[in-house]
Backbone as a printed PyTorch tensor [residue, N CA C, xyz], in Angstrom:
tensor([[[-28.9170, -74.5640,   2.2510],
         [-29.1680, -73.5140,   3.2310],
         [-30.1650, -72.5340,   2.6180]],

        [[-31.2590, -71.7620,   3.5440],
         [-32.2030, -71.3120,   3.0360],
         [-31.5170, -69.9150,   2.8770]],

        [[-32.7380, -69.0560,   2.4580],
         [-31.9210, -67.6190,   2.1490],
         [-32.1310, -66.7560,   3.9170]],

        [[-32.8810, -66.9860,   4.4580],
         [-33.4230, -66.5600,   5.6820],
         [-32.1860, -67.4330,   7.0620]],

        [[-31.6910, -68.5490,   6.9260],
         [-30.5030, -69.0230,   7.5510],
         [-29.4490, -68.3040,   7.1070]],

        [[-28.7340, -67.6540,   5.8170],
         [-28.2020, -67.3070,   5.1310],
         [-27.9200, -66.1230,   6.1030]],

        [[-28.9870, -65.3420,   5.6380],
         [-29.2830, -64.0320,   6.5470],
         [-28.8630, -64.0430,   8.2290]],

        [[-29.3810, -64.8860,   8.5710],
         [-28.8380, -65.0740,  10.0910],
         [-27.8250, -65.6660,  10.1480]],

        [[-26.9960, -66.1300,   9.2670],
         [-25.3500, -66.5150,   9.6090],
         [-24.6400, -65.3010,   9.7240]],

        [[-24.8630, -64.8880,   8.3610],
         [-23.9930, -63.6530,   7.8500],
         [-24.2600, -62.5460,   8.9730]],

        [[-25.5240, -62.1150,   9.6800],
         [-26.2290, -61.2710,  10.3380],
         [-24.7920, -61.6740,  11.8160]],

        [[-24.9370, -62.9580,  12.4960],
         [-24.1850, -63.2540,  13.5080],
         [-23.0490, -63.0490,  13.0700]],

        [[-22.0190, -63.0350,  11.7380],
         [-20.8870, -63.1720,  11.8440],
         [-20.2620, -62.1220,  11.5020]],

        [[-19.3970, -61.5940,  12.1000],
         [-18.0380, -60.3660,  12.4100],
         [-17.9630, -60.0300,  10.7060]],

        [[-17.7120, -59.0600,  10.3720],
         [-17.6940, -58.4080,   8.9530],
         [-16.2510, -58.6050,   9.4860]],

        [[-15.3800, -58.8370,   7.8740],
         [-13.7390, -58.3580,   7.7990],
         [-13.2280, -57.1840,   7.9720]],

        [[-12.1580, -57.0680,   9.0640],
         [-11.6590, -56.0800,   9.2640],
         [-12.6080, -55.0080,  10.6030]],

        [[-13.3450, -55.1390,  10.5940],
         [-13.9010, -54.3770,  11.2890],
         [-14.5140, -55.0660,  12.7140]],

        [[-14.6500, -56.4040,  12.8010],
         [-15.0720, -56.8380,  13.6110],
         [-16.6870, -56.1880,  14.1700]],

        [[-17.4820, -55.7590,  12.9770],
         [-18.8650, -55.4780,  13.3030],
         [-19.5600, -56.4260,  12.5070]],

        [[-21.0930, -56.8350,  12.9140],
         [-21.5920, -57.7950,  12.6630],
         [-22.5030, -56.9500,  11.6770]],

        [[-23.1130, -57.9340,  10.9110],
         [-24.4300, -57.1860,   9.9230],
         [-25.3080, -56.1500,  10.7500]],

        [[-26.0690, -56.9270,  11.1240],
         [-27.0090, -56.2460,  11.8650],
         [-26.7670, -54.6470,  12.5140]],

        [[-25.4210, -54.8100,  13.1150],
         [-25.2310, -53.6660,  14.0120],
         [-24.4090, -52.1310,  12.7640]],

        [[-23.9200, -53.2840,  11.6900],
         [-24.1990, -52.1390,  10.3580],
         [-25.3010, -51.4970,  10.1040]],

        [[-25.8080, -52.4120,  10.0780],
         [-27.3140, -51.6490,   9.2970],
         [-27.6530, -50.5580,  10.5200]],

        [[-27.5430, -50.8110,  11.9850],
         [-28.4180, -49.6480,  12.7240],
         [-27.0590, -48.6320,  12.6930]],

        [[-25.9330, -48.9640,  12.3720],
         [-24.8610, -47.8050,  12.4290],
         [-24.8650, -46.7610,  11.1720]],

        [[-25.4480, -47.3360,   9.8340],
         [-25.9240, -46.8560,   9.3620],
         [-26.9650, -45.6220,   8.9210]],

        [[-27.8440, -46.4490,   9.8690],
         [-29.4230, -45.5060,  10.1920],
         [-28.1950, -44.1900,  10.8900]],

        [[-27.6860, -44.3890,  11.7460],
         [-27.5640, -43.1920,  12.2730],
         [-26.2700, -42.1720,  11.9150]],

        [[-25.4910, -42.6970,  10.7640],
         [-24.3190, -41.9960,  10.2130],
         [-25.4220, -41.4270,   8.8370]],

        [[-26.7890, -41.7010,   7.7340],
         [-27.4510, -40.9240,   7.6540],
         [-28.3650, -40.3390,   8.0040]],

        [[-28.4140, -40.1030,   9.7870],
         [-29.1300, -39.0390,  10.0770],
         [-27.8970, -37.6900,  10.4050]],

        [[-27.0650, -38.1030,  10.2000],
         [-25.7770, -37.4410,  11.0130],
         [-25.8880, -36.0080,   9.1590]],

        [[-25.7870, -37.1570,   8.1660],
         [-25.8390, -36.6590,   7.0800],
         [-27.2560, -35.8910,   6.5170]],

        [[-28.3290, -36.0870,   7.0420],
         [-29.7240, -35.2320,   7.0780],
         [-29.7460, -34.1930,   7.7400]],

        [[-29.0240, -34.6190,   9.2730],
         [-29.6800, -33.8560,  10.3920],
         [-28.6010, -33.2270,  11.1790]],

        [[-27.2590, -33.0240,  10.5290],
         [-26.1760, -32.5410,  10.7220],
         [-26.1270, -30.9600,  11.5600]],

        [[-27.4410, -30.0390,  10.8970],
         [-27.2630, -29.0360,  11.7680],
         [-28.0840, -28.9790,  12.9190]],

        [[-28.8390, -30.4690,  13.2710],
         [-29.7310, -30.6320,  14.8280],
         [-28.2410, -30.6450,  16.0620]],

        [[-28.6230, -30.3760,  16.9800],
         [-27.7720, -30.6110,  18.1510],
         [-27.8330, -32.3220,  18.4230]],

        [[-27.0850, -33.2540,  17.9240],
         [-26.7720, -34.5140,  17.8850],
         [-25.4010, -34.2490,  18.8200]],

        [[-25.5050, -35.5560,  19.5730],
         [-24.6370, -36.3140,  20.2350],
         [-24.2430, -37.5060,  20.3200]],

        [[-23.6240, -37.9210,  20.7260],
         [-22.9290, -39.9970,  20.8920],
         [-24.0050, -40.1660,  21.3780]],

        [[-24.8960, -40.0190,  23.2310],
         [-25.4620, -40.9070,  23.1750],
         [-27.2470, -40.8880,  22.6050]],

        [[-27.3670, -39.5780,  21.5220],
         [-28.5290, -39.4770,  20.8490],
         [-28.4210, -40.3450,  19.8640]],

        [[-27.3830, -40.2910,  19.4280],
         [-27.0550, -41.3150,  17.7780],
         [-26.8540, -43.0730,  18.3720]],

        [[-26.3090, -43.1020,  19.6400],
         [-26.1880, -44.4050,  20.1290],
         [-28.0800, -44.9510,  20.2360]],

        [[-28.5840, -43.9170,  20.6070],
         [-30.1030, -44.5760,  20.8860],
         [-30.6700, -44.9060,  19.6350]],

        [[-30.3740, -44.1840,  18.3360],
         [-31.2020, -44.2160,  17.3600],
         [-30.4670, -45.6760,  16.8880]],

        [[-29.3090, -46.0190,  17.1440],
         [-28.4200, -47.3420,  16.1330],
         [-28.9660, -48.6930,  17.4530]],

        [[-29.7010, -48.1480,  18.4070],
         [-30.1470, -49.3800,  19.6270],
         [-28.9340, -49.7780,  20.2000]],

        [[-27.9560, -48.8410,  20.7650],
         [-26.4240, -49.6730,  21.5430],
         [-26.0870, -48.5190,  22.4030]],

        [[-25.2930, -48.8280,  23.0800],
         [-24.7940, -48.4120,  24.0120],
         [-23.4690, -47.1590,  23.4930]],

        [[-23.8650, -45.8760,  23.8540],
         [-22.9510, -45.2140,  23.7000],
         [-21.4460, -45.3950,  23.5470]],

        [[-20.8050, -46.6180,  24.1980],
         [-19.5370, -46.9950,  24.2130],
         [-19.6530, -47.9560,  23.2890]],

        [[-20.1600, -48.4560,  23.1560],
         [-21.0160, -49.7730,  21.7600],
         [-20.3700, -48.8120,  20.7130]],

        [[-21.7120, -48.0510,  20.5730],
         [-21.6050, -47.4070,  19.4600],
         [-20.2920, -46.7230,  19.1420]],

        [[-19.8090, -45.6400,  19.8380],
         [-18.3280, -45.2970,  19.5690],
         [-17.5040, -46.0020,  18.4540]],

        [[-17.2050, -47.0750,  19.5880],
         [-16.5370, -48.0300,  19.3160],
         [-16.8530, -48.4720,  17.8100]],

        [[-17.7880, -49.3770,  17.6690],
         [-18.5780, -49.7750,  16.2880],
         [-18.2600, -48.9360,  15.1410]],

        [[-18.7780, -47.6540,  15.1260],
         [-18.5270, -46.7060,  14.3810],
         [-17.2420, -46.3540,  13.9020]],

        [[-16.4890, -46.4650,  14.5340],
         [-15.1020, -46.2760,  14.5260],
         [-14.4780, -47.4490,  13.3250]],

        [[-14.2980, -48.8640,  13.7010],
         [-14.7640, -50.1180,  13.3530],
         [-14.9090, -49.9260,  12.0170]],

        [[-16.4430, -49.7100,  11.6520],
         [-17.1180, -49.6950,  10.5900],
         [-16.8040, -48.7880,   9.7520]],

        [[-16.3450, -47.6490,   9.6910],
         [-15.5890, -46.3520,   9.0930],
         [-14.7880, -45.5200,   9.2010]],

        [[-14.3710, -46.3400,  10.0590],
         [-12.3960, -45.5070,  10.1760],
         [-12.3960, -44.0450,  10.8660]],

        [[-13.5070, -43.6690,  11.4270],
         [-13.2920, -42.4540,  12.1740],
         [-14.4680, -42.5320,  13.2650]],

        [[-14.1910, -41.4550,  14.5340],
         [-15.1320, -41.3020,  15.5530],
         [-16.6360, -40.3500,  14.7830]],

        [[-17.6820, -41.1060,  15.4790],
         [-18.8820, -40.5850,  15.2560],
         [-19.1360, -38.9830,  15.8360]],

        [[-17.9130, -38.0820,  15.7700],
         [-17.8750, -36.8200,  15.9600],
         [-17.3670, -36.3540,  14.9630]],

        [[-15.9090, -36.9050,  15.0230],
         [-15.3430, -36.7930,  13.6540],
         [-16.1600, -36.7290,  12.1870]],

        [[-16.7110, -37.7700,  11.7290],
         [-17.5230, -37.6980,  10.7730],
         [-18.9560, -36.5380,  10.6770]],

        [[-19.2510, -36.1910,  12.3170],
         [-20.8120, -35.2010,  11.9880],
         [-19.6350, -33.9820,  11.5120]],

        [[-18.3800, -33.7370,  12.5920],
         [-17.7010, -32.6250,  12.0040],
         [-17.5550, -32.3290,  10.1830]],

        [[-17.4310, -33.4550,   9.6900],
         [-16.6930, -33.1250,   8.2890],
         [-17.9610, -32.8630,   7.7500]],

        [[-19.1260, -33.3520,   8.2250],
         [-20.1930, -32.9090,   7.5290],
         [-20.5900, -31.8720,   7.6500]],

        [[-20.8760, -31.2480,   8.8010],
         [-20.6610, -29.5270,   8.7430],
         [-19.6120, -28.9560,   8.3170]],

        [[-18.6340, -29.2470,   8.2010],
         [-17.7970, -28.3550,   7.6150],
         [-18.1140, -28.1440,   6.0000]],

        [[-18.2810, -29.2460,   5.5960],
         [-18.5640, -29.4230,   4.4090],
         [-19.8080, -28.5620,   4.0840]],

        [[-20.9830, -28.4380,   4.7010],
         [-21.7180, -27.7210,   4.4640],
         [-21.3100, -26.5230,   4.6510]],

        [[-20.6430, -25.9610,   5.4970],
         [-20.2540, -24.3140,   5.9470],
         [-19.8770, -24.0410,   4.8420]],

        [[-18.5630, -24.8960,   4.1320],
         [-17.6540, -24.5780,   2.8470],
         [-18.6020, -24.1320,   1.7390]],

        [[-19.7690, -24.7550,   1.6320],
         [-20.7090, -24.5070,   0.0400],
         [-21.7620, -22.6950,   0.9450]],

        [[-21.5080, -22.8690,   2.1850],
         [-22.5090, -21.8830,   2.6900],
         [-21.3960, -20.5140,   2.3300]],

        [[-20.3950, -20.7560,   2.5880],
         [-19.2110, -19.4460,   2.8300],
         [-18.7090, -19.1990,   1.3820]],

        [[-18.9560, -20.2100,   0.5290],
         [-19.0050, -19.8840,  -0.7570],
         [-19.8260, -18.9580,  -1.8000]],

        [[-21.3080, -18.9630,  -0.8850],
         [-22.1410, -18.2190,  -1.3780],
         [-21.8760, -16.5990,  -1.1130]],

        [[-21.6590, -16.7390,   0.2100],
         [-20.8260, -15.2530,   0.2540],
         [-22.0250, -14.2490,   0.8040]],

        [[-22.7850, -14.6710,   1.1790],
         [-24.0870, -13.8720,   1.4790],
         [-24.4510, -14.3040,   3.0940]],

        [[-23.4130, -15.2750,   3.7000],
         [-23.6720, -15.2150,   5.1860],
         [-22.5040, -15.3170,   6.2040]],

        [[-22.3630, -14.4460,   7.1060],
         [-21.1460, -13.8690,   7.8300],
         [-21.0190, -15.8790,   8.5980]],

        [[-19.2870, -15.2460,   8.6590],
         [-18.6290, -16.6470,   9.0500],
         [-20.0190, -16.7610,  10.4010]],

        [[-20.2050, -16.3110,  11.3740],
         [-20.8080, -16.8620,  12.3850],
         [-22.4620, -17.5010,  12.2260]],

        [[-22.9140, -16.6410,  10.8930],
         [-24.1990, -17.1940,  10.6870],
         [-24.1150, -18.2950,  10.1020]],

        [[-22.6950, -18.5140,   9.5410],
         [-22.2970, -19.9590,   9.1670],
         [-22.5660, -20.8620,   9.7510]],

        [[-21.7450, -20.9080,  11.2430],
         [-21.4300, -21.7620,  12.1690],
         [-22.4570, -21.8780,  12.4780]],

        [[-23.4070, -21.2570,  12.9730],
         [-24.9940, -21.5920,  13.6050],
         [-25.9850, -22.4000,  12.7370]],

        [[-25.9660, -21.9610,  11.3380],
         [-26.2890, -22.6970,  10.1770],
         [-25.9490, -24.1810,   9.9490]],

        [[-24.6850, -24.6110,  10.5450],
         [-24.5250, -26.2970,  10.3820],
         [-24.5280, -26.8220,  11.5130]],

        [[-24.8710, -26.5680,  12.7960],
         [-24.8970, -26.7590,  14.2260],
         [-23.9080, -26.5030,  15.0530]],

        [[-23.4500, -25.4720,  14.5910],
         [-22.0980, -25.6540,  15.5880],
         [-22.6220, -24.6280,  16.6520]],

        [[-22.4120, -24.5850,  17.6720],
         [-22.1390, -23.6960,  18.9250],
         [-21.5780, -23.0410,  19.4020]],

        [[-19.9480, -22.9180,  18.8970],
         [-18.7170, -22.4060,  19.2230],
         [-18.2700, -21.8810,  18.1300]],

        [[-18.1340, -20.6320,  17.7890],
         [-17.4860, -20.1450,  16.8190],
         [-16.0760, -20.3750,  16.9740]],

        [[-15.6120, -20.6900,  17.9770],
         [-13.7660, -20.8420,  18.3720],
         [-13.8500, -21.9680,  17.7340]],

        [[-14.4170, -22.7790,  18.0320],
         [-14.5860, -24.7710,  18.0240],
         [-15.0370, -24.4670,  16.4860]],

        [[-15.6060, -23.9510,  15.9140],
         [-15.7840, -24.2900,  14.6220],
         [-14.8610, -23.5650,  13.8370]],

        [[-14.6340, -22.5150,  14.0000],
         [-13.3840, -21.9940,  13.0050],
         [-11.8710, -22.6650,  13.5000]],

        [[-11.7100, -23.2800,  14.6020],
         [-10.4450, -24.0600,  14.9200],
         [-10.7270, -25.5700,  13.8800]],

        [[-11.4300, -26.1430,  14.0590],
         [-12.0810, -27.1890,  13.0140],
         [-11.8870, -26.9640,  11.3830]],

        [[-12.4900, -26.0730,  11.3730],
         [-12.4890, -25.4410,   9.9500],
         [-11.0170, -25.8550,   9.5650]],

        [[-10.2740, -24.8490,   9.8570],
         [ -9.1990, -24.2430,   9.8690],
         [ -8.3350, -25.6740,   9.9600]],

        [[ -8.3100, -26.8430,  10.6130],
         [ -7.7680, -28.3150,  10.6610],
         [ -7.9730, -28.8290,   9.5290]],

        [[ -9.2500, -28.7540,   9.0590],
         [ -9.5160, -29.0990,   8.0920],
         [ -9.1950, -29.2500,   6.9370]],

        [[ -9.1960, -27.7820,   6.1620],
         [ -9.6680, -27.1200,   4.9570],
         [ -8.0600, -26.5580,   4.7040]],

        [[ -7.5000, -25.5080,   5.8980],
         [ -6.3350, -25.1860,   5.7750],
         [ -5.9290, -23.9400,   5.7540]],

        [[ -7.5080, -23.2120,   6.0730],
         [ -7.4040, -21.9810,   5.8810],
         [ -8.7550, -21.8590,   7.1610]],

        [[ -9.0860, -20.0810,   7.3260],
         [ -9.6640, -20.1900,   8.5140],
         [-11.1920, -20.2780,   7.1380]],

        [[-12.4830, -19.6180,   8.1740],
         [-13.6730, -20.0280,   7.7310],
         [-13.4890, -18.4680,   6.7180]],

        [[-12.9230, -17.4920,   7.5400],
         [-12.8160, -16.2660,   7.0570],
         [-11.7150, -15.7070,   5.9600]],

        [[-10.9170, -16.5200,   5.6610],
         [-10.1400, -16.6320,   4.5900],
         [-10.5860, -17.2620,   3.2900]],

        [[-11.5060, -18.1070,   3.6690],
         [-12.1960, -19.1290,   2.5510],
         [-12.9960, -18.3530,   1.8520]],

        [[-13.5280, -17.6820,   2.7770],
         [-15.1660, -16.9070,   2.3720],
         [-14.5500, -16.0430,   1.7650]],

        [[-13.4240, -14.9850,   1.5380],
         [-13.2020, -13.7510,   1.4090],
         [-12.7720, -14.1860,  -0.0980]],

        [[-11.8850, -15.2580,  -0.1180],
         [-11.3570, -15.9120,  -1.1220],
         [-12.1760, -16.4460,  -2.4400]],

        [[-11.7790, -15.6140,  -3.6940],
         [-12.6930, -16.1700,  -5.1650],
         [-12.7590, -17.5490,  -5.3090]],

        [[-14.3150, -17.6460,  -5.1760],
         [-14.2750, -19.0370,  -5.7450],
         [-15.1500, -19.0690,  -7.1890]],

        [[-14.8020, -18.6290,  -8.0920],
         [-15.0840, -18.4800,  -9.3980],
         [-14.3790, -19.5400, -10.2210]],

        [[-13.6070, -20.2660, -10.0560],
         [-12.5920, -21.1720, -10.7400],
         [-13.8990, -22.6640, -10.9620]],

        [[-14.5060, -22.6630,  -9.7510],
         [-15.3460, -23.7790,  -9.6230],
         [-17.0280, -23.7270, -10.5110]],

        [[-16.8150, -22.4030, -10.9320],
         [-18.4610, -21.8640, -11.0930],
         [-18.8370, -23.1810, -12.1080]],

        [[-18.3980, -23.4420, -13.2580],
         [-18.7460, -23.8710, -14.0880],
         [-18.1120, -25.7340, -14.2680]],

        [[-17.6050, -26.5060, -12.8470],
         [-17.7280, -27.9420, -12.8820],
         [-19.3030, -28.0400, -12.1620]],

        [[-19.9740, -29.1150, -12.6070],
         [-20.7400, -29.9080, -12.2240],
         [-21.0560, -29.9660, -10.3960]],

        [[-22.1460, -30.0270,  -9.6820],
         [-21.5390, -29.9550,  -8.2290],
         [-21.6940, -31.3760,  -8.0120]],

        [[-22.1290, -32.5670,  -8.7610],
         [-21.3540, -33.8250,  -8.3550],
         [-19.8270, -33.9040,  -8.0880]],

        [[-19.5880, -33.4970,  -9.5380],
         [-17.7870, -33.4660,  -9.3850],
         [-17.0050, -32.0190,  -7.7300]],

        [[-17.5390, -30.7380,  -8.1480],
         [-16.7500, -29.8440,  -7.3800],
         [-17.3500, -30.4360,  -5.4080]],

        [[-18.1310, -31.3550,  -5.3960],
         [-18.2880, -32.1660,  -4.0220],
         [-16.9950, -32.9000,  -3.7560]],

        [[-16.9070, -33.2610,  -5.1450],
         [-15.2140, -34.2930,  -4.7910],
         [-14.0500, -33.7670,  -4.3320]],

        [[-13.7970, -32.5300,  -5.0580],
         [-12.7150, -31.9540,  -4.9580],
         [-12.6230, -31.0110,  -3.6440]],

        [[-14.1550, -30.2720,  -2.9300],
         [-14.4750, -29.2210,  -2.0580],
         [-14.4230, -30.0480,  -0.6270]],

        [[-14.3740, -31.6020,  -0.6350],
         [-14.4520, -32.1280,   0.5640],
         [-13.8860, -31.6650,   1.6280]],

        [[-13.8050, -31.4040,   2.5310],
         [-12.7480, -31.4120,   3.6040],
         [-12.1180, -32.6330,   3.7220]],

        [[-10.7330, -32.7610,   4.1920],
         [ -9.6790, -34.0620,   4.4050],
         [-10.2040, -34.2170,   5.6870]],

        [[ -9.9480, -35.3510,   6.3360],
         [-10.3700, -36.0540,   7.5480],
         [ -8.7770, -35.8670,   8.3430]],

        [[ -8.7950, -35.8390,   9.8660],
         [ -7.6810, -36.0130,  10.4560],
         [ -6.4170, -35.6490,  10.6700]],

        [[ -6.7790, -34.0830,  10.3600],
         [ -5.6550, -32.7090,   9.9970],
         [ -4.9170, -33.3710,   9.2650]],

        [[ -5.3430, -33.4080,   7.4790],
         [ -4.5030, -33.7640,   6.4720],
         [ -4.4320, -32.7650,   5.7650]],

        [[ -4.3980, -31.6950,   6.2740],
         [ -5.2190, -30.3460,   5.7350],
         [ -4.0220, -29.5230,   4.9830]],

        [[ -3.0880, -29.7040,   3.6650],
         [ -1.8090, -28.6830,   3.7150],
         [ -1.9190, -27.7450,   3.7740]],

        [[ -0.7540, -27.3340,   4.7270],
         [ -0.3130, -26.4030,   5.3180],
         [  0.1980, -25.3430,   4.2090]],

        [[  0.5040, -24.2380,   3.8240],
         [  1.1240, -23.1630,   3.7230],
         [  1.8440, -22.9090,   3.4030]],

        [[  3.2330, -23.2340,   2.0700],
         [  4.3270, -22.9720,   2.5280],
         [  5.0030, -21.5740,   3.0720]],

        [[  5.6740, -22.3170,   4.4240],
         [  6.4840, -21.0670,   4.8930],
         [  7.3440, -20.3080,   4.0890]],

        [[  7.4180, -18.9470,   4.3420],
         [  8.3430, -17.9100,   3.5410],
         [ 10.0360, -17.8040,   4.5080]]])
């Protein structure tokens, strides 16, 4: 078998577990890093569906499939994630935050936040983050992530 048949087997056939094919990786791809470039543009399902060549319900779907969460879900954690290093700096009010990673809704983004992280946008910001000054920001990326899928702990009650 040539390497170019190779390519078009593998290309036609269902990836494990996910039931997405090569091909439709690679354009789901293209558009989970523009999500990661272009996170604070006003993006939508069916802007990101056009850029991956499928059908908004295609795509959904696919995306989902291919990485275990909705193609909202994931632009969310990426703004949040950016707000978190922005509200860290401490030099821009929670709302110039929210406008800063695309959000539109200061309710919708500090309710997000707040699912997230575990705290609001305005608790974070107010809150020392001096403990982190001196890891690496490869490493303090690992640890600063936001959790996916309100895994966010809670508080203990008094």
């Amino acid at each position: 078998m040539s390497i170019n048949e190779l390519v078009r087997a593998l290309s036609a056939a269902p990836c494990e577990g996910g039931g997405v094919n090569l091909e439709d990786l690679v354009r789901l791809r293209r558009a989970r890093d523009a999500m990661d470039r272009d996170y604070a543009e006003p993006l939508d399902v069916p802007a990101l569906a056009r850029m991956a060549l499928m059908s908004p319900g295609h795509f959904s779907r696919s995306f989902r499939a291919a990485f275990g969460e909705t193609p909202y879900s994931y632009l969310m954690t990426r703004r949040i994630e950016r707000a978190k290093a922005l509200l860290r700096r401490g030099d821009l009010s929670v709302t110039e935050v929210c406008f800063a990673v695309g959000c539109t809704s200061l309710g919708s983004f500090s309710a997000r936040f707040t699912e997230l992280v575990g705290e609001s946008p305005s608790a974070y910001r107010a809150r020392r983050h001096d403990d982190g000054a001196a890891i690496p920001p490869c490493y303090a990326k690992l640890y600063t992530r936001p959790v996916r899928n309100g895994e966010a702990k809670l508080p203990p009650r008094s």
